[in-house]
C-alpha positions in Angstrom: 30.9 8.3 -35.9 34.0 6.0 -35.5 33.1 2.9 -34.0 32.9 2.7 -29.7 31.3 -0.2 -27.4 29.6 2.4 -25.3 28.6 6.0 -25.5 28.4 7.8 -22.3 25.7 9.8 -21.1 26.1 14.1 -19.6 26.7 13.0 -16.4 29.1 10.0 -17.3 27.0 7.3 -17.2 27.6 4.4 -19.4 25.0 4.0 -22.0 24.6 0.1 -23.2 25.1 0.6 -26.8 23.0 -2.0 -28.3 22.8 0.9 -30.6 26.7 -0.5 -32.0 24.2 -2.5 -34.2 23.2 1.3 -35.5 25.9 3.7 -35.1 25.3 4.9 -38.7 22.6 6.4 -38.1 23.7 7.3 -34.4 24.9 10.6 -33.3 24.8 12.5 -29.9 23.5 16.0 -30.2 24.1 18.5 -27.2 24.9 17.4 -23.4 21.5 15.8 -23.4 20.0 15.1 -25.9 20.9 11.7 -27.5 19.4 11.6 -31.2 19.3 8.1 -33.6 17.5 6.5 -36.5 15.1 7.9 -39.0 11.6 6.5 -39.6 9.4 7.2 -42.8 6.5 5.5 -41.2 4.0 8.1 -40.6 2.0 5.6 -38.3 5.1 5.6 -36.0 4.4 8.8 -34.7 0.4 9.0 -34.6 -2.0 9.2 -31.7 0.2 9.9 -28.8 -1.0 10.4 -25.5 0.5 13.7 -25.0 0.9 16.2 -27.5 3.2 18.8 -27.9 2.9 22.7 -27.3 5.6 24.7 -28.5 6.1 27.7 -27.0 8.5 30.8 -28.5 9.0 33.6 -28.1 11.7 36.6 -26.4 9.9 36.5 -23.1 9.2 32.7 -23.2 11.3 31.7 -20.3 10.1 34.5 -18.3 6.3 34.5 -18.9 6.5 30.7 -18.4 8.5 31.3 -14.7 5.4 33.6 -13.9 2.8 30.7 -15.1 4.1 27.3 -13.9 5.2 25.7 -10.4 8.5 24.7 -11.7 11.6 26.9 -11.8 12.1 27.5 -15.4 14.8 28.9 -15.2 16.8 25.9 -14.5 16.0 24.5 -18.4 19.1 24.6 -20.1 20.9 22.7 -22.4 22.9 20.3 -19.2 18.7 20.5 -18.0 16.5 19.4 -21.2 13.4 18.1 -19.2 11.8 19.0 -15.7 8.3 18.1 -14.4 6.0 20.8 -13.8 2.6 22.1 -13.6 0.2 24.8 -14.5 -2.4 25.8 -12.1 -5.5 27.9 -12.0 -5.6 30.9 -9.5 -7.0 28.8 -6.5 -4.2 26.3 -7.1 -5.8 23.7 -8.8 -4.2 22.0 -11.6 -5.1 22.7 -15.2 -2.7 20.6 -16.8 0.5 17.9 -16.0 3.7 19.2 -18.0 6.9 18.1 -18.7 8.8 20.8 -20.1 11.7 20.3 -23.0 14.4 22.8 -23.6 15.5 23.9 -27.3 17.8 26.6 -28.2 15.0 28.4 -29.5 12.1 27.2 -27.9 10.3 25.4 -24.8 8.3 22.6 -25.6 5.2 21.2 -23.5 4.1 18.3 -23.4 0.8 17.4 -22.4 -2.2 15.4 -22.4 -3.6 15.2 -25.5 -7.0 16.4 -24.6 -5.4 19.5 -22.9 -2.9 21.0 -25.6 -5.7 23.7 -26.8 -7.2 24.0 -23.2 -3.5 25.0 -22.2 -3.0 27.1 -24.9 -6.4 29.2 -24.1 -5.4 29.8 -20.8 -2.0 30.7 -20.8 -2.8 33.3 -23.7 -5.2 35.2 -20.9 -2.3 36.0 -19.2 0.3 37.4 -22.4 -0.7 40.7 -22.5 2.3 42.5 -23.9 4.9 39.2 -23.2 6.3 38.2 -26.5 5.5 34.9 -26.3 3.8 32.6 -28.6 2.0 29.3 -28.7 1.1 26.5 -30.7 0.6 22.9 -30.8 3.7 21.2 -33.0 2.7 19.2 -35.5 6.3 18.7 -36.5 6.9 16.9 -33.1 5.7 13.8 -31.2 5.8 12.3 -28.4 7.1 8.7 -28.4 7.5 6.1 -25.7 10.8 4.9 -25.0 13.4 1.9 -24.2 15.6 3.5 -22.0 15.1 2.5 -18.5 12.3 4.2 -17.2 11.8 6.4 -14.3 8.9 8.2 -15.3 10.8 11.1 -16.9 12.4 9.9 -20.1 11.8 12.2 -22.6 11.3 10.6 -26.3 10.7 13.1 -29.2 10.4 12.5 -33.1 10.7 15.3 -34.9 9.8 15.7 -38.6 12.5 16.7 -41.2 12.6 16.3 -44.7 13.2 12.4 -45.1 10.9 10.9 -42.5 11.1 11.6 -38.5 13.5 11.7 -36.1 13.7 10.3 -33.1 15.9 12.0 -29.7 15.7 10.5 -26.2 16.9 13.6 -23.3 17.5 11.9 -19.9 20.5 11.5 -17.7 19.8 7.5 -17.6 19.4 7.0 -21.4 21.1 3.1 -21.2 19.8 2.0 -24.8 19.2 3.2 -28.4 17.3 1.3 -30.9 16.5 1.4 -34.4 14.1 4.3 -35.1 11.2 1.9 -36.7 11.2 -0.1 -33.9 9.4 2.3 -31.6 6.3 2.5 -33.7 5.9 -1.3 -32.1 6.3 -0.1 -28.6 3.2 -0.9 -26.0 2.2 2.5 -25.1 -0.3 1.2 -22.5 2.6 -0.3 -20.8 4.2 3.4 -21.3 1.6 5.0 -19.7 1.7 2.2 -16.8 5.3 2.8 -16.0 4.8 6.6 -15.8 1.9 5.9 -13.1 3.9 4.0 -11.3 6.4 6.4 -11.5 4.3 9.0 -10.3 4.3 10.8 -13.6 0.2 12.0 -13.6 -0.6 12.5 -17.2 -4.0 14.9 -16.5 -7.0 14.0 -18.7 -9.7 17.3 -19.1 -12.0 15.4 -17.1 -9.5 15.6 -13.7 -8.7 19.0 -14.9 -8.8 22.0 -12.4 -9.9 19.5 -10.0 -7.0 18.6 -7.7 -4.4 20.5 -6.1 -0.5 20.2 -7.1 0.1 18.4 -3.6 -3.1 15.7 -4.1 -1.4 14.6 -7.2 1.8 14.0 -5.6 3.7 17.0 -7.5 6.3 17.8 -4.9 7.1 14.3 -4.2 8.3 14.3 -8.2 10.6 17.7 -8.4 7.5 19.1 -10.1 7.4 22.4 -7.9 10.0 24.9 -6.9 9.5 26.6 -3.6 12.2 28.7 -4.1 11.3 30.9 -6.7 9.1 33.7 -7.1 5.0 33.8 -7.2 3.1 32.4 -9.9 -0.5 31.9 -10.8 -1.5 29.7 -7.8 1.5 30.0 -5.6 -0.1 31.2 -2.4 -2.2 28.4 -2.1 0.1 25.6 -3.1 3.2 27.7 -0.8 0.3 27.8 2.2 -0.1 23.9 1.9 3.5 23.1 1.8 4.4 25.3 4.9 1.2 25.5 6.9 -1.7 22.8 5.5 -1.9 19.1 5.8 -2.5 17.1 2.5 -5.6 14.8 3.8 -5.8 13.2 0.3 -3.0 12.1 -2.0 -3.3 10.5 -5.4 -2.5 6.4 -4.5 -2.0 3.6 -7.0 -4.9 1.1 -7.5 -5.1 -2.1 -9.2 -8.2 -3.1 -10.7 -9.4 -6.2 -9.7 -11.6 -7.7 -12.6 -10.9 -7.5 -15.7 -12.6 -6.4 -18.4 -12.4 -4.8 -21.4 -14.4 -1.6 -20.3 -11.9 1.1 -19.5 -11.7 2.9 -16.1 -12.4 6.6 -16.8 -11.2 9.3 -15.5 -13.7 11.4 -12.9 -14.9 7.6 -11.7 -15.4 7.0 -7.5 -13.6 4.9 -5.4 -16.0 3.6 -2.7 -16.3 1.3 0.7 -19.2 -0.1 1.4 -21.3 2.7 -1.3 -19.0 5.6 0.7 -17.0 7.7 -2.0 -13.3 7.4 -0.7 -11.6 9.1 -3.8 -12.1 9.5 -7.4 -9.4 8.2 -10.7 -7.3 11.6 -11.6 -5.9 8.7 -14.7 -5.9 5.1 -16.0 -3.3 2.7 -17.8 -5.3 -0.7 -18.6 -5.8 -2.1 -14.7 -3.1 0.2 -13.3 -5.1 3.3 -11.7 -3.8 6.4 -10.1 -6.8 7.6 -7.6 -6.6 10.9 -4.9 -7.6 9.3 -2.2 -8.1 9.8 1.7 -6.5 6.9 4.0 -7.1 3.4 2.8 -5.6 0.2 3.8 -4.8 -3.1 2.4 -8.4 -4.6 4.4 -10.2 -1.8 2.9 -12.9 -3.2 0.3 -12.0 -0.7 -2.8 -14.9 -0.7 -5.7 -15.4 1.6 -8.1 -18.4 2.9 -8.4 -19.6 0.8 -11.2 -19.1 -2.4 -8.7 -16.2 -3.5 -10.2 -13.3 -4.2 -7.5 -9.6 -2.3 -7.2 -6.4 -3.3 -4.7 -4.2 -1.1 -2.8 -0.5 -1.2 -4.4 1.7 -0.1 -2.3 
């Protein structure tokens, strides 16, 4: 690659290139899809929060429109990543997606605990689809530098030197070397996509919530426009007729301590369960709630206390 102060993004954007450092091993690899460095270090790419579900496949696209809230249809290669969601036939959520377009593939990525769970019940509904699933071990979910909205997308993929590592996002703004996202905080990852409103599901808050509780249409995460899907009625009914009476709020726990908050834990007043954590990052805690307040006395129900954040 001949040498350039900036790269630019799809949509013209200018991307930072502190990457100039790198442009070696830099190269940009569709409309979307910005791909740079090589790593050899296994641990790099081990124990990720979400894991990845490919899914392939003639009738991928299709049996995937039919399954999920989102409009699949829109993935494409100007498109590489929308939010979406797959729910169970009385519209609660099974699992948190964010979908990745390939030429020859759809990837899922999920929760870790959920990959298999996912798997099992999207193959209920195949019958004669030609569509297949699996989790990828030749991908991984990485967290990433570029400036985060909740929705970057950071992949390594394995090839036959080491891994590596694309980032697909309209608002990429920085590469770095490939080895230095094995020293990434992923706790502070996983904050930033809370904040974001980016509800990683757990199997414990699993098929317990609706798509509207967990804040899904605030996010892009459904499409209202397209045709039914497993669940539509009920999430369609509560967009046009229903009124969402709890919403998944952000919560800041109070004291610290090393015990984790767990997901499936109450959110009380005064002993009265108010809500319960859907998922946790450190002290950073996204709850579906009913209406709370600032003055409101928020404990879990272990005793420990948690702040509103607005």
């Amino acid at each position: 690659m001949p040498d350039q102060p900036l790269l630019r993004s799809r949509i013209g954007r200018n991307i930072d290139s502190t990457a100039a450092r790198h442009q070696s091993k830099l190269r940009v690899r569709g409309k979307g899809i910005l791909t740079y460095g090589m790593s050899t270090q296994e641990s790099a790419v081990k124990d990720r929060w979400l894991q990845v579900v490919r899914c392939t496949g003639s009738d991928r696209t299709t049996f995937l429109q039919g399954q999920l809230t989102q409009d699949v249809q829109r993935l494409d290669e100007a498109t590489p990543a929308l939010p979406a969601a797959c729910c169970d036939p009385k519209g609660r959520v099974i699992a948190t997606i964010t979908l990745v377009w390939l030429p020859d593939e759809i990837l899922m990525l999920v929760h870790h605990e959920l990959a298999q769970p996912l798997i099992e019940h999207l193959s209920r509904y195949r019958l004669r689809a030609n569509v297949q699933f699996e989790v990828a071990q030749d991908f991984a979910v990485a967290p990433t530098l570029a400036r985060h909205t909740g929705h970057e997308i950071a992949l390594w993929r394995k090839e036959e030197n080491g891994w590596r590592i694309g980032v697909m996002h309209e608002q990429i703004v920085a590469a770095e070397d490939a080895d230095q996202h094995s020293g990434i905080d992923e706790s502070r990852w996983r904050k930033l996509r809370l904040v974001a409103g980016v509800l990683d599901l757990p199997s414990a808050s699993s098929a317990q919530f609706t798509a509207h509780m967990l804040n899904l249409d605030k996010i892009g995460a459904i499409s209202f426009n397209k045709g039914c899907y497993t669940g539509q009625e009920i999430v369609a009914r509560t967009e046009h007729r229903g009124t969402v009476k709890r919403r998944a709020r952000l919560l800041r726990l109070v004291d610290r301590t090393p015990k984790a908050v767990d997901a499936g834990q109450s959110i009380t007043i005064d002993g009265r369960k108010v809500g319960t954590v859907v998922v946790a990052a450190d002290a950073t805690i996204a709850a579906v709630c009913g209406e709370i307040t600032h003055a409101d006395r928020l404990k879990l129900d272990d005793g420990r206390s948690v702040s509103f954040i607005d």
